[in-house]
N, C-alpha and C positions, 0 to 999 in steps of 0.2 A: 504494500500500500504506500502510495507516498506521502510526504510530509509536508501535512497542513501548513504547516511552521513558513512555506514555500510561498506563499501566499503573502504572509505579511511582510514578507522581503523585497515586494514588488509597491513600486510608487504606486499612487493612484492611476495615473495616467497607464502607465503597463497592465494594471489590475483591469480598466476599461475597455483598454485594447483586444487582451488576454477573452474577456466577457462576451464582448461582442463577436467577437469570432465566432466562437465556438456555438456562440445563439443561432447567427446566420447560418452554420454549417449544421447543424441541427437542424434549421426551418428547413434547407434547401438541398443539403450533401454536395454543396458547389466550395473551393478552397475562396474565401474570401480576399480581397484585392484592397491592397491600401486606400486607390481612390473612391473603393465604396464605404470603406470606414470615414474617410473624412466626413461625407454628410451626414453622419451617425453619431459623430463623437459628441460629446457634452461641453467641452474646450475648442475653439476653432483651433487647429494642426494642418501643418503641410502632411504631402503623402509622403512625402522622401521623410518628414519626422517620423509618423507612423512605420512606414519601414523598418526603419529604425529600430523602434521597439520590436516589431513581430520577428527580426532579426534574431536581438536580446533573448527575445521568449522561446527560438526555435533553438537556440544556444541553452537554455534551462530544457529544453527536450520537450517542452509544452504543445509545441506546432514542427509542423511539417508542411514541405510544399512538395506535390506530387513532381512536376518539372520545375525550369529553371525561369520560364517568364511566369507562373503561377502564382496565383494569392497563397494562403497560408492555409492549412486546417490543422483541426487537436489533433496532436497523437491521442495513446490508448491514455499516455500518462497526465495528460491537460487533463482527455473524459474525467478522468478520474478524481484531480483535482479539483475540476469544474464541479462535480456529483456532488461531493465531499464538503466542499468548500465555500463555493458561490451559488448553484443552485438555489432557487426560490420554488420549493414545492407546495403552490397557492390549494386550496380545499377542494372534493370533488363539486363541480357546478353542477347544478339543478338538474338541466338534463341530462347529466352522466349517473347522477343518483337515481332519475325517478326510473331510468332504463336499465339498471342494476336490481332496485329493488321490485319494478315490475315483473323483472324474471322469476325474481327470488318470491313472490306473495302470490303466486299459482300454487295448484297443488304440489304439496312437498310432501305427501304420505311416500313418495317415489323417488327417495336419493339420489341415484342414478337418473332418472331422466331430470332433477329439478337443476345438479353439478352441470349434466351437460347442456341445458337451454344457460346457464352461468358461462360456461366454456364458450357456448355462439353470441352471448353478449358481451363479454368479455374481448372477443378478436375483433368484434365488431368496432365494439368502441375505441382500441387501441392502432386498429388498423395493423397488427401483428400476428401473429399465432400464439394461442393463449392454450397452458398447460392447466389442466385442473388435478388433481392425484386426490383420488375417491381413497375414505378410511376403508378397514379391513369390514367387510360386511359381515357383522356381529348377530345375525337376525339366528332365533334358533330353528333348527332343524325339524323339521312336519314330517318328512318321507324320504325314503330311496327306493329306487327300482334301479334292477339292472336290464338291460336289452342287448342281447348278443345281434351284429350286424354284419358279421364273418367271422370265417373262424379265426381269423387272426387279431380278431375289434371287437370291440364294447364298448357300451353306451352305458356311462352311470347317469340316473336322471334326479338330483339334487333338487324338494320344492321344500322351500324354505316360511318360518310363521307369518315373514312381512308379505307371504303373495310371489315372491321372486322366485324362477326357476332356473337351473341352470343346469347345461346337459355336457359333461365330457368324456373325449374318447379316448383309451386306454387300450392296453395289451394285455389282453384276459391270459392268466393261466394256459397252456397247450391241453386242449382236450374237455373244457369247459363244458358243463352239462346243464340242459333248463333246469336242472332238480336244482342242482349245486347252486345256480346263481340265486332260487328263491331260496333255498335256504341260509346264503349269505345276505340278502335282504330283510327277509326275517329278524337273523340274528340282530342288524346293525337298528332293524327302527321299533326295535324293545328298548334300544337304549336311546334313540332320536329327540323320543318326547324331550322337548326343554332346553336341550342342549345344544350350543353352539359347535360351529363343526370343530372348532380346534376343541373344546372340549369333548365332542364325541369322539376324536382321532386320540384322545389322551385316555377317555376313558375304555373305549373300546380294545385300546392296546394291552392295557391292563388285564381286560378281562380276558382277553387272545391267549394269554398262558394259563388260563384257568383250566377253561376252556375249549381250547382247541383238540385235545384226548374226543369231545362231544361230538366235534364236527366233522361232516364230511372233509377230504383235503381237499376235494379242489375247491370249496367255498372257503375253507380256512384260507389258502393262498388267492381266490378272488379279494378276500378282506385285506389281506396282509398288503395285495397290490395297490388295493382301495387309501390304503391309511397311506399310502406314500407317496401315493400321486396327492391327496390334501394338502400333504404338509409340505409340496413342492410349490412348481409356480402359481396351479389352480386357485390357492389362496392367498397371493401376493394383495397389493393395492392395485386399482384401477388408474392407468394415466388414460385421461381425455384429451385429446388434441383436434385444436379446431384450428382452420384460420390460414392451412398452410399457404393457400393460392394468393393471400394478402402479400408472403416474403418475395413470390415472382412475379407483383405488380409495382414495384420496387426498380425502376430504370436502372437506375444502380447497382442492381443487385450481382453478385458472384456468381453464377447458375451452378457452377463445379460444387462450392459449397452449402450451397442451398439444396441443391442433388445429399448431398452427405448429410445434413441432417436431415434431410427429407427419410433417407435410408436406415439413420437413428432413432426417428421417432415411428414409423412403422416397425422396427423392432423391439419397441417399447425399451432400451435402452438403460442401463442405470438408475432405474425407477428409485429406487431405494436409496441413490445416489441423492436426486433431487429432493429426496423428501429430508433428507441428510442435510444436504446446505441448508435448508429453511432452519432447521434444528439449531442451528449452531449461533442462532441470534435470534433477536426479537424484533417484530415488526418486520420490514421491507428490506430485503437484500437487494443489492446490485449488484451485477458481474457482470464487467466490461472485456471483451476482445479474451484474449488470453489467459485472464483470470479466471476462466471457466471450462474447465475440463471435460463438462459434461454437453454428453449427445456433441462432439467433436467442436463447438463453438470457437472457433478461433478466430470468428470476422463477424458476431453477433454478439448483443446484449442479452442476458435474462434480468429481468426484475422478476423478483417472489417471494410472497408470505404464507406463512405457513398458519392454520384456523386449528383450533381448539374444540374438543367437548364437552361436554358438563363437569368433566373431574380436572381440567384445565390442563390434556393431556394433548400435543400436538400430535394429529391422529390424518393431517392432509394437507394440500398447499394448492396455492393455487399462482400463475405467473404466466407474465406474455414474454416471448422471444421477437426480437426485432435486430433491423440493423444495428450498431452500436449509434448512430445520429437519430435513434428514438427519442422524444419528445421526452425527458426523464420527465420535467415538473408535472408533469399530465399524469404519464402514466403511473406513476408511484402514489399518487393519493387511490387511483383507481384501482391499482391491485391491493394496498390498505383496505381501502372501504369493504369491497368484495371478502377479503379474508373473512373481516370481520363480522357482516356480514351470513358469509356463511357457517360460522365458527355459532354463529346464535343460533342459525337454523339446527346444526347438526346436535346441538346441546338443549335444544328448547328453551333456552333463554330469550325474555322476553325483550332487553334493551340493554 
């Protein structure tokens, strides 16, 4: 990170200079030009003085000029400064809240679809692609059934107390029997009533060495297969990603690396990762250029916060990914508000 301290070593006049750059290269991702700062600046200056300075400031490593007749832009280290430093991140405006919270005050009996109409207002509003990461889904267990669909494949069909069902495919045992699979189903939804699935996967294990002297083998090893595909990716978190077709409306954009994290985030990627960085602070992270390992980001921003549930336990996150010359003071109160936001929905807190 760099040092704030950098900041007050700069005259007013460099501080201005420094400002205004980086504003315009934000509105626009154009390198700004001495003679367009003159009619911006707050002191009337020549442009060969302002050169000058943006000289001084590219010598502190703040600015860059892509060629040799070129105005100036931030490096990753100015953003960063800029972020840090100077940023004025103003409140979310009226129309960004009633469009947030109109997503959010439809029905929300439905997690999942209430995150994702949040995930399509969320890109909307930032003009980005906006990451949501759904908590682990805690609803207890109602049923199992198994459905063999070759002999090589199985269907386990998971419907769960909230209404939600969920069907995945697996590698039955060689030789799997319809006897064998109801009687693995049986077994498992004597113990279902009540139970969350990591606690059926906990409690069921347990009972598997009691047990399994009782059961057929190949329903003992249907189960055995059942409890470990659970405790794999099956019950990971949910990342929502909306918004990608916003990074290749972007003239500017890289398409090579836009391709790469296109290819990231359809492999769902470091999930655990992302929900990792929110962790590691309160409120609104930034990660500029290089600062951010995840889903390959090396020419993109992520801004993200991470929301809370009733026991004040950070359980999801939510964040838009954009160029690095994203509108920060915009967007940061917007992924704020939303956290928050959602942090009340998923907790039933009322304010």
């Amino acid at each position: 990170m760099p040092d704030i301290a950098l900041l007050s070593d700069l005259n007013d006049r460099s501080r201005e200079v420094f400002r205004r750059v980086v504003e315009s290269y934000l509105e626009t991702g154009e390198p700004v030009g001495s003679r367009t700062l003159t009619r911006d600046m707050s002191e009337k200056v020549s442009a060969a003085t302002i050169r000058n300075v943006m000289q001084d400031l590219e010598h502190l490593g703040l600015l860059d000029h892509p060629h040799v007749s070129a105005g100036r832009m931030p490096t990753q280290l100015g953003l960063r400064l800029f972020v840090d430093g100077l940023m004025e991140a103003g409140p979310v405006s009226n129309a960004d809240r009633e469009m947030i919270e109109e997503t959010l005050g439809r029905d929300r009996s439905d997690t999942g679809a209430m995150l994702d109409r949040v995930s399509t207002a969320l890109s909307a509003l930032t003009h980005g692609a906006s990451l949501v990461l759904m908590p682990k889904q805690e609803a207890p267990v109602r049923h199992i059934e198994f459905v063999s669909l070759a002999p090589d494949r199985a269907l386990v069909v998971l419907v769960f107390a909230d209404g939600r069902v969920e069907n995945r495919v697996f590698a039955p045992p060689p030789g799997l029997t319809a006897s064998a699979m109801r009687e693995a189903a049986n077994f498992l939804n004597a113990f279902a009533e009540g139970r969350t699935l990591e606690e059926l996967r906990r409690d069921v294990a347990a009972e598997m060495d009691v047990s399994r002297q009782q059961l057929d083998r190949l329903a003992a090893e249907l189960i055995s297969s059942g409890l470990a595909m659970w405790d794999g990716e099956g019950s990971n978190a949910r990342l929502i990603v909306r918004g990608r077709a916003n990074l290749l409306a972007d003239e500017l954009a890289d398409l090579d690396r836009i391709r790469t994290l296109f290819d990231d985030l359809e492999r769902k990627r470091d999930i655990a990762e992302f929900l990792e960085l929110a962790e590691q602070g309160e409120g609104v992270r930034i990660f500029i250029g290089s600062e951010n390992k995840l889903f390959s980001l090396s020419g993109s921003s992520l801004v993200v916060s991470p929301y809370m549930n009733a026991d004040r336990k950070i359980v999801g996150a939510v964040g838009v990914i954009g160029p690095t010359r994203l509108n920060y003071g915009r967007i940061v109160p917007i992924v704020d508000y939303t956290a928050q936001l959602v942090g009340r929905m998923i907790s039933g807190r009322k304010g």
